[in-house]
C-alpha positions, 0 to 999 in steps of 0.5 A: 430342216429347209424346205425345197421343191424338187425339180428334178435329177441330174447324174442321180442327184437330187435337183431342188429349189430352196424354200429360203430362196423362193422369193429370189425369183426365176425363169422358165424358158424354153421353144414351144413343146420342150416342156415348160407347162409341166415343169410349171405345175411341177414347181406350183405343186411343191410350193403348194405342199410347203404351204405357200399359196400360187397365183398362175395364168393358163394359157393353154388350158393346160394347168386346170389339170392341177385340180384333178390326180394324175394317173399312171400311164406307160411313158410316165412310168417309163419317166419315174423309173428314169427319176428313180422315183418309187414313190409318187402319188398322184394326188389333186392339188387345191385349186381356185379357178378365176375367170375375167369372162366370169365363163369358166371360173369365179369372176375376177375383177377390179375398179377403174379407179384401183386400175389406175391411169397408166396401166388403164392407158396401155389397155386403151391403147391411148398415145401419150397426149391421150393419156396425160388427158387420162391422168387429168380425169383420174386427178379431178375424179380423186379430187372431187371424191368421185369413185370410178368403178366400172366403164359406165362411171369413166364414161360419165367422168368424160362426159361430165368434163367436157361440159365443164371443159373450160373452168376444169382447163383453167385448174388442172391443165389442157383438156382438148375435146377431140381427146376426149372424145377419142377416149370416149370411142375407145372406151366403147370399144373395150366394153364392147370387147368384155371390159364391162365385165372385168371392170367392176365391184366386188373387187378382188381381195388380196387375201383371197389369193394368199389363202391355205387349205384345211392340211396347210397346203397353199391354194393353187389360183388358177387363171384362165388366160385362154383368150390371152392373144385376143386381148393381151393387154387387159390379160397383162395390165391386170398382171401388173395390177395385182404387182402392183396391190402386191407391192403397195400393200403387203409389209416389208418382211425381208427373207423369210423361211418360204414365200408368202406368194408365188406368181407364175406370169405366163406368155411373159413377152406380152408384158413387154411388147410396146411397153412404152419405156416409162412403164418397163422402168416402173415394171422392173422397179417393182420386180426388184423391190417386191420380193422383200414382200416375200412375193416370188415371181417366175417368168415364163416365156420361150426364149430368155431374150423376151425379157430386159436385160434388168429383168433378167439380172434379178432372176436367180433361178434358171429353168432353160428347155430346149432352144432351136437355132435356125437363124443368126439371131436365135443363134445369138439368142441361144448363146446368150441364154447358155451364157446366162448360167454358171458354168459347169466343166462337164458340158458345154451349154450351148451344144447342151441346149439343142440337144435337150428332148421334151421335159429335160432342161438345164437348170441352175438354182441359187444356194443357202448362200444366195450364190447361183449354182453350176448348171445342170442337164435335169431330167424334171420330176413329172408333177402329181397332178393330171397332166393336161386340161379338165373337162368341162363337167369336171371345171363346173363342178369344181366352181360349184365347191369354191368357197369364194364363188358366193363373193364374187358371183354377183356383180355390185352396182354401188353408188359412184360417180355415174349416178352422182353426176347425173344426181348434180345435173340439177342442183348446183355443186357444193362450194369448195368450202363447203366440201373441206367442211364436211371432209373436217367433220366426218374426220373428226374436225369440230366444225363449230370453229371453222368460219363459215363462208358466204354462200349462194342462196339456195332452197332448203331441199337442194341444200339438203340433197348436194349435202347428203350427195356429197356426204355419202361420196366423202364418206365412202371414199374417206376409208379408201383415200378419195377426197383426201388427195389419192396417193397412186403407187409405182404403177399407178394403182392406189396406194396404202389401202388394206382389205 
Protein backbone atom coordinates (compact mmCIF):
# COMPACT_ATOMS: atom_id res chain seq x y z
CA UNK A 1 0.00 0.00 0.00
CA UNK A 2 1.40 3.62 -0.85
CA UNK A 3 2.16 5.86 1.76
CA UNK A 4 0.44 9.43 2.11
CA UNK A 5 0.35 12.29 4.28
CA UNK A 6 -2.73 13.49 5.17
CA UNK A 7 -3.53 17.34 4.62
CA UNK A 8 -6.56 17.40 5.52
CA UNK A 9 -10.71 16.85 4.53
CA UNK A 10 -12.64 18.38 2.11
CA UNK A 11 -16.76 17.07 2.01
CA UNK A 12 -15.93 14.34 4.46
CA UNK A 13 -13.00 12.96 2.44
CA UNK A 14 -9.80 12.11 3.05
CA UNK A 15 -7.32 14.74 1.30
CA UNK A 16 -3.42 13.29 1.17
CA UNK A 17 -0.26 13.59 -0.64
CA UNK A 18 1.06 10.55 -2.12
CA UNK A 19 4.46 9.27 -1.00
CA UNK A 20 4.91 8.21 -4.79
CA UNK A 21 4.59 11.78 -5.72
CA UNK A 22 6.77 13.43 -3.10
CA UNK A 23 9.63 14.69 -4.83
CA UNK A 24 7.03 16.41 -7.78
CA UNK A 25 7.55 19.47 -5.33
CA UNK A 26 4.83 21.80 -4.08
CA UNK A 27 3.63 25.31 -3.00
CA UNK A 28 2.25 26.55 0.42
CA UNK A 29 0.88 30.21 -0.01
CA UNK A 30 -1.33 32.07 1.57
CA UNK A 31 -1.54 36.07 3.28
CA UNK A 32 0.14 36.21 6.56
CA UNK A 33 -2.18 34.72 9.42
CA UNK A 34 -4.36 32.32 6.80
CA UNK A 35 -2.32 29.50 8.47
CA UNK A 36 0.69 28.16 6.38
CA UNK A 37 3.04 27.46 9.61
CA UNK A 38 0.62 24.89 10.82
CA UNK A 39 0.12 23.22 7.50
CA UNK A 40 3.93 23.15 7.20
CA UNK A 41 4.28 21.23 10.42
CA UNK A 42 1.55 19.21 9.38
CA UNK A 43 2.79 17.79 6.07
CA UNK A 44 6.90 17.59 7.85
CA UNK A 45 5.35 15.69 10.51
CA UNK A 46 3.64 13.07 7.85
CA UNK A 47 6.99 12.84 6.16
CA UNK A 48 8.66 12.42 8.99
CA UNK A 49 6.23 9.20 10.12
CA UNK A 50 6.62 7.69 6.59
CA UNK A 51 10.53 7.82 7.57
CA UNK A 52 11.48 10.60 5.17
CA UNK A 53 14.14 12.85 6.70
CA UNK A 54 13.08 17.20 6.88
CA UNK A 55 14.93 20.14 6.29
CA UNK A 56 13.00 23.46 7.31
CA UNK A 57 13.73 26.95 8.05
CA UNK A 58 11.78 28.82 11.15
CA UNK A 59 11.29 32.05 10.53
CA UNK A 60 8.97 32.67 12.89
CA UNK A 61 9.95 30.83 15.86
CA UNK A 62 7.29 28.93 15.42
CA UNK A 63 8.41 25.21 14.06
CA UNK A 64 10.85 24.55 17.21
CA UNK A 65 7.26 23.55 18.34
CA UNK A 66 7.76 20.31 16.47
CA UNK A 67 9.90 18.99 19.28
CA UNK A 68 7.61 19.23 21.93
CA UNK A 69 3.69 17.07 22.08
CA UNK A 70 0.87 19.05 21.49
CA UNK A 71 -1.86 19.42 23.90
CA UNK A 72 -5.60 19.61 23.85
CA UNK A 73 -6.98 22.89 24.04
CA UNK A 74 -10.97 23.92 23.34
CA UNK A 75 -10.47 25.12 19.76
CA UNK A 76 -8.20 22.20 18.62
CA UNK A 77 -10.90 19.99 20.01
CA UNK A 78 -13.37 21.98 18.32
CA UNK A 79 -11.17 21.50 15.00
CA UNK A 80 -10.91 17.41 15.15
CA UNK A 81 -14.46 17.08 15.90
CA UNK A 82 -14.95 19.47 12.37
CA UNK A 83 -12.13 16.63 10.87
CA UNK A 84 -13.73 13.88 12.49
CA UNK A 85 -10.49 12.76 13.58
CA UNK A 86 -10.96 10.66 17.12
CA UNK A 87 -7.85 9.49 17.27
CA UNK A 88 -5.01 12.03 17.30
CA UNK A 89 -2.25 11.93 19.45
CA UNK A 90 -0.20 14.21 20.40
CA UNK A 91 2.93 13.22 20.32
CA UNK A 92 6.84 15.28 19.81
CA UNK A 93 8.40 14.51 16.35
CA UNK A 94 12.44 13.99 16.40
CA UNK A 95 13.95 17.14 15.86
CA UNK A 96 17.54 18.64 15.21
CA UNK A 97 17.85 22.10 15.88
CA UNK A 98 20.45 24.36 13.60
CA UNK A 99 21.59 27.54 14.18
CA UNK A 100 24.27 30.00 11.90
CA UNK A 101 24.73 32.16 14.99
CA UNK A 102 25.80 28.88 16.89
CA UNK A 103 22.99 30.67 19.78
CA UNK A 104 20.16 28.39 19.69
CA UNK A 105 20.92 25.19 17.86
CA UNK A 106 24.13 23.14 16.63
CA UNK A 107 26.26 25.70 14.29
CA UNK A 108 25.82 25.42 10.92
CA UNK A 109 28.36 26.10 8.73
CA UNK A 110 30.31 25.76 5.24
CA UNK A 111 33.69 26.84 3.75
CA UNK A 112 34.25 29.71 1.57
CA UNK A 113 35.50 27.50 -0.91
CA UNK A 114 32.33 24.80 -0.82
CA UNK A 115 30.18 28.28 -1.09
CA UNK A 116 31.62 29.05 -4.17
CA UNK A 117 31.76 32.57 -6.13
CA UNK A 118 28.45 33.05 -7.54
CA UNK A 119 26.36 32.67 -4.41
CA UNK A 120 29.61 34.25 -2.22
CA UNK A 121 28.94 37.46 -4.88
CA UNK A 122 25.13 37.79 -4.05
CA UNK A 123 26.06 37.58 -0.23
CA UNK A 124 28.52 40.66 -0.84
CA UNK A 125 26.30 42.26 -2.66
CA UNK A 126 29.28 42.80 -5.48
CA UNK A 127 28.19 43.99 -8.99
CA UNK A 128 29.01 42.35 -11.94
CA UNK A 129 33.10 43.49 -12.55
CA UNK A 130 33.39 42.98 -8.73
CA UNK A 131 32.22 39.52 -9.09
CA UNK A 132 34.19 38.49 -12.46
CA UNK A 133 37.39 39.67 -10.14
CA UNK A 134 35.73 37.03 -7.39
CA UNK A 135 35.62 34.37 -9.53
CA UNK A 136 39.41 35.18 -10.86
CA UNK A 137 40.26 34.70 -6.88
CA UNK A 138 38.55 31.37 -6.59
CA UNK A 139 40.08 30.08 -10.05
CA UNK A 140 43.91 31.13 -8.59
CA UNK A 141 43.05 29.75 -5.09
CA UNK A 142 41.78 26.35 -6.70
CA UNK A 143 44.70 26.37 -9.10
CA UNK A 144 47.43 26.72 -6.44
CA UNK A 145 45.78 24.27 -4.00
CA UNK A 146 44.82 26.83 -1.70
CA UNK A 147 41.83 25.91 0.20
CA UNK A 148 39.61 29.15 1.67
CA UNK A 149 37.61 28.03 4.55
CA UNK A 150 36.96 30.86 6.57
CA UNK A 151 36.66 34.83 5.77
CA UNK A 152 40.45 35.04 7.47
CA UNK A 153 41.65 32.75 4.49
CA UNK A 154 39.59 34.98 1.56
CA UNK A 155 41.15 37.94 3.08
CA UNK A 156 44.89 36.72 2.75
CA UNK A 157 43.80 35.38 -0.84
CA UNK A 158 42.82 39.25 -1.63
CA UNK A 159 45.83 40.52 0.03
CA UNK A 160 48.31 38.14 -1.42
CA UNK A 161 46.91 38.92 -5.03
CA UNK A 162 47.27 42.34 -4.94
CA UNK A 163 50.89 42.16 -4.24
CA UNK A 164 51.13 39.90 -7.20
CA UNK A 165 48.43 41.81 -9.12
CA UNK A 166 50.66 42.04 -12.53
CA UNK A 167 52.07 38.73 -13.06
CA UNK A 168 48.50 37.20 -11.90
CA UNK A 169 46.68 39.84 -14.68
CA UNK A 170 48.96 38.50 -17.35
CA UNK A 171 47.76 34.94 -16.58
CA UNK A 172 44.10 34.86 -15.33
CA UNK A 173 43.01 38.29 -16.70
CA UNK A 174 42.21 41.80 -15.47
CA UNK A 175 42.57 42.29 -12.00
CA UNK A 176 42.01 46.22 -10.72
CA UNK A 177 43.05 47.32 -7.23
CA UNK A 178 40.11 49.36 -6.41
CA UNK A 179 38.06 46.05 -6.77
CA UNK A 180 40.08 44.44 -4.87
CA UNK A 181 40.00 46.69 -2.42
CA UNK A 182 36.22 47.11 -2.46
CA UNK A 183 35.79 43.52 -1.93
CA UNK A 184 38.39 43.72 0.94
CA UNK A 185 35.74 46.34 2.51
CA UNK A 186 32.72 44.21 2.10
CA UNK A 187 34.20 41.23 3.16
CA UNK A 188 34.89 43.15 6.81
CA UNK A 189 31.40 43.98 6.67
CA UNK A 190 30.03 40.53 6.31
CA UNK A 191 32.48 39.55 9.29
CA UNK A 192 31.52 42.16 10.93
CA UNK A 193 27.94 41.38 10.46
CA UNK A 194 28.25 37.00 11.79
CA UNK A 195 30.07 35.88 8.83
CA UNK A 196 32.94 34.82 10.47
CA UNK A 197 30.77 32.63 12.17
CA UNK A 198 29.11 30.81 9.43
CA UNK A 199 32.00 30.44 7.25
CA UNK A 200 34.24 27.90 8.64
CA UNK A 201 35.10 24.08 9.30
CA UNK A 202 33.79 21.61 10.49
CA UNK A 203 31.63 21.69 7.33
CA UNK A 204 28.13 20.30 7.49
CA UNK A 205 27.45 16.71 6.23
CA UNK A 206 24.93 15.87 3.99
CA UNK A 207 24.27 12.68 5.81
CA UNK A 208 23.66 14.49 9.04
CA UNK A 209 20.52 15.90 7.39
CA UNK A 210 19.19 12.67 5.88
CA UNK A 211 19.36 10.89 9.23
CA UNK A 212 16.34 8.18 10.87
CA UNK A 213 15.47 7.99 14.35
CA UNK A 214 15.76 4.60 16.45
CA UNK A 215 11.63 3.81 15.24
CA UNK A 216 12.52 4.63 11.58
CA UNK A 217 11.12 8.05 11.71
CA UNK A 218 13.01 10.80 9.65
CA UNK A 219 14.70 13.61 11.43
CA UNK A 220 12.81 16.84 11.36
CA UNK A 221 16.11 19.53 10.83
CA UNK A 222 15.02 22.66 11.93
CA UNK A 223 16.79 25.91 11.17
CA UNK A 224 16.52 29.16 13.06
CA UNK A 225 16.15 31.77 10.40
CA UNK A 226 14.70 34.22 12.96
CA UNK A 227 17.05 36.80 11.96
CA UNK A 228 16.23 36.04 8.14
CA UNK A 229 15.00 39.72 7.31
CA UNK A 230 18.36 41.27 9.03
CA UNK A 231 20.54 39.24 6.71
CA UNK A 232 18.60 37.36 4.00
CA UNK A 233 21.10 37.02 1.81
CA UNK A 234 23.40 34.59 3.54
CA UNK A 235 19.92 32.98 4.92
CA UNK A 236 18.94 32.38 1.35
CA UNK A 237 22.64 31.95 -0.64
CA UNK A 238 23.29 29.03 2.21
CA UNK A 239 19.61 27.66 0.92
CA UNK A 240 20.89 27.48 -2.39
CA UNK A 241 23.89 26.11 -1.14
CA UNK A 242 22.59 23.08 0.38
CA UNK A 243 20.55 22.61 -3.44
CA UNK A 244 23.04 22.99 -4.71
CA UNK A 245 25.53 19.88 -2.65
CA UNK A 246 22.13 18.32 -3.11
CA UNK A 247 22.01 18.03 -6.57
CA UNK A 248 25.72 17.82 -7.32
CA UNK A 249 26.25 14.85 -4.79
CA UNK A 250 23.63 12.46 -4.18
CA UNK A 251 22.78 9.90 -7.22
CA UNK A 252 20.42 9.87 -9.68
CA UNK A 253 17.51 7.36 -8.68
CA UNK A 254 14.31 8.23 -10.67
CA UNK A 255 10.82 8.09 -8.76
CA UNK A 256 11.01 6.04 -6.06
CA UNK A 257 8.45 4.87 -3.62
CA UNK A 258 9.03 8.37 -0.99
CA UNK A 259 11.67 11.18 -0.96
CA UNK A 260 14.90 10.91 0.14
CA UNK A 261 14.50 14.79 1.41
CA UNK A 262 12.02 17.11 1.92
CA UNK A 263 13.12 20.66 1.85
CA UNK A 264 10.71 23.24 2.99
CA UNK A 265 12.06 26.88 1.92
CA UNK A 266 10.44 29.55 4.06
CA UNK A 267 10.06 33.55 3.10
CA UNK A 268 10.79 31.91 -0.48
CA UNK A 269 10.59 35.47 -2.44
CA UNK A 270 13.95 36.34 -0.83
CA UNK A 271 15.12 33.71 -3.01
CA UNK A 272 14.26 35.76 -5.85
CA UNK A 273 14.51 39.27 -4.68
CA UNK A 274 17.52 41.01 -7.02
CA UNK A 275 18.59 37.66 -8.19
CA UNK A 276 20.32 38.81 -11.01
CA UNK A 277 18.72 36.76 -14.09
CA UNK A 278 21.94 34.29 -14.47
CA UNK A 279 21.60 33.24 -11.15
CA UNK A 280 17.28 32.65 -11.38
CA UNK A 281 18.35 30.63 -14.79
CA UNK A 282 20.78 28.54 -12.50
CA UNK A 283 17.95 28.15 -9.54
CA UNK A 284 15.22 26.99 -11.76
CA UNK A 285 17.80 24.40 -13.54
CA UNK A 286 18.20 22.97 -10.35
CA UNK A 287 14.64 22.83 -9.26
CA UNK A 288 13.81 21.10 -12.25
CA UNK A 289 16.66 18.47 -12.38
CA UNK A 290 17.22 17.88 -8.48
CA UNK A 291 13.92 15.99 -7.77
CA UNK A 292 15.50 12.81 -9.85
CA UNK A 293 17.78 12.78 -6.48
CA UNK A 294 14.49 11.88 -4.96
CA UNK A 295 14.66 15.70 -3.13
CA UNK A 296 11.39 17.39 -2.85
CA UNK A 297 11.25 20.80 -2.35
CA UNK A 298 8.06 23.01 -0.88
CA UNK A 299 7.98 26.81 -1.61
CA UNK A 300 6.61 28.49 1.10
CA UNK A 301 5.54 32.04 0.52
CA UNK A 302 2.55 34.55 0.73
CA UNK A 303 1.21 35.00 -2.64
CA UNK A 304 2.24 32.22 -5.75
CA UNK A 305 3.16 35.67 -8.05
CA UNK A 306 6.47 35.65 -5.63
CA UNK A 307 7.68 33.11 -7.61
CA UNK A 308 8.81 32.78 -11.59
CA UNK A 309 6.74 31.47 -13.72
CA UNK A 310 9.28 28.34 -14.71
CA UNK A 311 9.28 27.69 -10.90
CA UNK A 312 5.59 27.76 -10.60
CA UNK A 313 5.31 25.11 -13.54
CA UNK A 314 7.38 22.47 -11.81
CA UNK A 315 5.26 22.56 -8.56
CA UNK A 316 2.37 19.64 -8.74
CA UNK A 317 1.17 20.03 -5.41
CA UNK A 318 -0.72 23.46 -4.50
CA UNK A 319 -1.45 24.43 -0.96
CA UNK A 320 -3.32 27.93 -1.48
CA UNK A 321 -4.65 29.90 2.26
CA UNK A 322 -6.56 32.84 1.83
CA UNK A 323 -5.75 35.62 -0.41
CA UNK A 324 -7.04 39.39 0.15
CA UNK A 325 -7.61 41.61 -3.00
CA UNK A 326 -7.69 45.06 -2.09
CA UNK A 327 -5.63 46.56 -4.97
CA UNK A 328 -5.72 46.05 -8.91
CA UNK A 329 -2.63 43.95 -8.62
CA UNK A 330 -3.35 41.67 -5.88
CA UNK A 331 -6.64 41.39 -7.74
CA UNK A 332 -4.70 40.21 -10.74
CA UNK A 333 -2.40 38.12 -8.19
CA UNK A 334 -5.41 36.39 -7.07
CA UNK A 335 -7.04 35.49 -10.05
CA UNK A 336 -3.74 34.34 -11.21
CA UNK A 337 -3.39 32.03 -8.11
CA UNK A 338 -7.17 30.51 -8.70
CA UNK A 339 -6.09 30.05 -12.21
CA UNK A 340 -3.50 27.87 -11.18
CA UNK A 341 -5.56 24.96 -10.07
CA UNK A 342 -7.63 22.44 -11.90
CA UNK A 343 -11.03 23.28 -11.94
CA UNK A 344 -13.47 21.94 -9.72
CA UNK A 345 -17.30 22.58 -11.04
CA UNK A 346 -18.38 22.88 -7.44
CA UNK A 347 -17.19 26.50 -6.78
CA UNK A 348 -15.68 28.72 -8.04
CA UNK A 349 -12.06 29.39 -7.03
CA UNK A 350 -11.39 32.99 -7.13
CA UNK A 351 -14.74 33.80 -4.62
CA UNK A 352 -13.22 30.70 -2.82
CA UNK A 353 -9.97 32.18 -2.01
CA UNK A 354 -11.21 35.19 -0.09
CA UNK A 355 -13.63 33.48 1.76
CA UNK A 356 -11.34 30.94 3.27
CA UNK A 357 -10.88 31.48 7.20
CA UNK A 358 -7.44 30.76 9.01
CA UNK A 359 -6.50 27.04 8.55
CA UNK A 360 -8.68 26.32 5.38
CA UNK A 361 -6.98 26.31 2.14
CA UNK A 362 -7.59 25.07 -1.42
CA UNK A 363 -5.64 22.19 -2.39
CA UNK A 364 -5.02 20.36 -5.41
CA UNK A 365 -2.21 17.13 -5.33
CA UNK A 366 -1.05 15.08 -8.09
CA UNK A 367 -2.43 11.51 -8.46
CA UNK A 368 -0.88 7.94 -9.09
CA UNK A 369 -0.53 9.18 -12.37
CA UNK A 370 1.20 12.19 -11.95
CA UNK A 371 -1.77 14.29 -13.21
CA UNK A 372 -2.92 17.36 -10.74
CA UNK A 373 -6.22 16.63 -9.04
CA UNK A 374 -9.52 18.87 -9.21
CA UNK A 375 -8.90 21.30 -6.46
CA UNK A 376 -10.47 21.39 -3.12
CA UNK A 377 -11.96 23.83 -0.18
CA UNK A 378 -9.84 21.28 2.87
CA UNK A 379 -10.14 22.16 6.17
CA UNK A 380 -6.20 21.08 7.27
CA UNK A 381 -5.34 18.29 9.71
CA UNK A 382 -4.15 20.25 13.01
CA UNK A 383 -0.45 18.45 13.26
CA UNK A 384 0.72 16.29 16.46
CA UNK A 385 2.90 18.34 17.67
CA UNK A 386 2.83 21.87 19.94
CA UNK A 387 1.58 24.43 17.78
CA UNK A 388 4.05 27.48 18.51
CA UNK A 389 7.50 28.24 19.96
CA UNK A 390 9.73 26.31 22.88
CA UNK A 391 10.93 27.68 25.69
CA UNK A 392 13.97 28.67 25.83
CA UNK A 393 14.97 26.08 28.71
CA UNK A 394 13.03 23.68 26.67
CA UNK A 395 15.51 24.59 23.06
CA UNK A 396 18.62 23.92 25.69
CA UNK A 397 17.84 20.95 26.81
CA UNK A 398 17.07 19.68 23.46
CA UNK A 399 20.67 20.94 22.21
CA UNK A 400 22.05 19.05 25.22
CA UNK A 401 20.55 15.61 23.83
CA UNK A 402 21.75 16.08 19.69
CA UNK A 403 24.03 13.42 18.87
CA UNK A 404 25.54 15.62 16.36
CA UNK A 405 26.31 18.64 18.93
CA UNK A 406 29.84 16.94 19.74
CA UNK A 407 30.79 17.53 15.86
CA UNK A 408 29.84 20.52 15.42
CA UNK A 409 30.31 22.57 18.62
CA UNK A 410 33.75 23.50 18.09
CA UNK A 411 34.99 25.22 15.26
CA UNK A 412 38.38 23.64 13.46
CA UNK A 413 41.24 26.03 12.35
CA UNK A 414 43.16 23.78 9.93
CA UNK A 415 45.92 24.85 7.92
CA UNK A 416 44.71 26.66 4.51
CA UNK A 417 45.63 29.49 2.84
CA UNK A 418 45.80 31.85 5.54
CA UNK A 419 48.45 30.43 7.12
CA UNK A 420 50.24 29.05 3.78
CA UNK A 421 50.63 32.40 2.36
CA UNK A 422 52.07 33.96 5.27
CA UNK A 423 54.37 30.83 5.52
CA UNK A 424 55.53 31.58 1.28
CA UNK A 425 56.35 35.36 2.35
CA UNK A 426 59.77 34.21 2.89
CA UNK A 427 60.85 31.71 0.62
CA UNK A 428 60.04 31.83 -2.82
CA UNK A 429 57.41 29.51 -4.30
CA UNK A 430 57.83 26.19 -6.00
CA UNK A 431 57.98 26.14 -9.78
CA UNK A 432 55.49 25.12 -11.84
CA UNK A 433 57.22 22.04 -12.58
CA UNK A 434 57.88 21.46 -9.23
CA UNK A 435 54.02 21.24 -8.25
CA UNK A 436 52.78 18.86 -11.13
CA UNK A 437 55.88 16.73 -9.89
CA UNK A 438 54.52 16.52 -6.54
CA UNK A 439 50.89 16.53 -7.81
CA UNK A 440 52.15 13.12 -10.19
CA UNK A 441 53.76 11.71 -6.90
CA UNK A 442 51.23 11.82 -4.61
CA UNK A 443 48.64 10.51 -7.23
CA UNK A 444 50.87 7.78 -7.94
CA UNK A 445 52.95 9.05 -10.88
CA UNK A 446 56.67 7.53 -10.76
CA UNK A 447 58.20 10.53 -10.58
CA UNK A 448 61.78 8.91 -11.76
CA UNK A 449 60.45 9.41 -15.25
CA UNK A 450 59.63 12.83 -15.61
CA UNK A 451 62.52 15.25 -16.61
CA UNK A 452 63.70 17.40 -14.08
CA UNK A 453 63.61 21.07 -14.79
CA UNK A 454 66.23 23.59 -14.14
CA UNK A 455 65.79 25.31 -10.75
CA UNK A 456 66.85 28.40 -9.11
CA UNK A 457 69.29 27.57 -6.23
CA UNK A 458 68.15 27.69 -3.01
CA UNK A 459 69.27 26.48 0.38
CA UNK A 460 68.69 22.92 1.65
CA UNK A 461 66.00 24.22 4.53
CA UNK A 462 64.08 26.54 2.24
CA UNK A 463 63.75 23.80 -0.46
CA UNK A 464 62.74 21.59 2.11
CA UNK A 465 60.17 23.93 3.93
CA UNK A 466 58.01 25.09 0.12
CA UNK A 467 58.39 21.20 -0.37
CA UNK A 468 56.54 20.23 2.60
CA UNK A 469 54.20 23.38 2.53
CA UNK A 470 53.32 22.48 -0.40
CA UNK A 471 52.82 18.69 0.12
CA UNK A 472 50.40 19.26 2.75
CA UNK A 473 48.30 21.76 0.76
CA UNK A 474 48.25 19.07 -2.32
CA UNK A 475 47.70 16.46 -0.49
CA UNK A 476 44.74 17.61 1.73
CA UNK A 477 43.27 19.30 -1.43
CA UNK A 478 43.93 16.21 -3.71
CA UNK A 479 41.00 14.28 -1.77
CA UNK A 480 38.64 17.15 -2.54
CA UNK A 481 39.52 18.03 -5.90
CA UNK A 482 41.99 21.46 -5.29
CA UNK A 483 44.96 21.15 -7.32
CA UNK A 484 43.66 18.98 -9.91
CA UNK A 485 41.64 21.83 -11.56
CA UNK A 486 38.40 22.25 -9.24
CA UNK A 487 35.29 21.57 -11.26
CA UNK A 488 32.26 23.87 -9.71
CA UNK A 489 28.76 22.85 -10.16
CA UNK A 490 25.52 24.95 -11.46
CA UNK A 491 25.70 27.00 -9.04
CA UNK A 492 29.04 27.34 -8.18
CA UNK A 493 29.56 25.03 -4.95
CA UNK A 494 32.21 22.12 -5.61
CA UNK A 495 31.40 19.48 -7.64
CA UNK A 496 31.60 15.59 -7.25
CA UNK A 497 32.81 15.50 -3.81
CA UNK A 498 31.43 12.96 -1.12
CA UNK A 499 31.40 12.86 2.56
Amino acid sequence: MTDKIAIGRADGRDISLLASMGNRHGLIAGATGTGKTVTLQTIAEGFSRIGVPVFAADVKGDLAGLAASGSSTEKLQERLQKLQLADHPFEAATVEMWDFHAASGIPLRTSVTEMGPLLLSRILFCTEPQASVLEIVFRIADDKGLALLDLKDLGAMLGWIADHRDELTREYGAITAQVLNVIRRKLATLSDAGGDQFFGEPSLALADLMRLDACGRGMINVLDASRVLQDPRIYTSFLLWLLSELFEQLDEVGDLDKPRLVFFFDEAHLLFEDAPKGLEERIQRVVRLIRSKGVSIFFVTQNPADLPEKVLSQLGHRIQHGLRAYTPKERKALRAAARGFRENPAFDAEQVLQELSTGEALVSVLDENGAPGIVERVLVAPPRSRIGPLLAEERAALLVRSTLRAKYEHPVDRESAYEMLRGRADVAEPTREEEQSLLHFLQGTDRSSRPVASEPVRSGKQRDDVRDAFLKSAARSIGSSVGRGIVRGVLGSIFGRRR
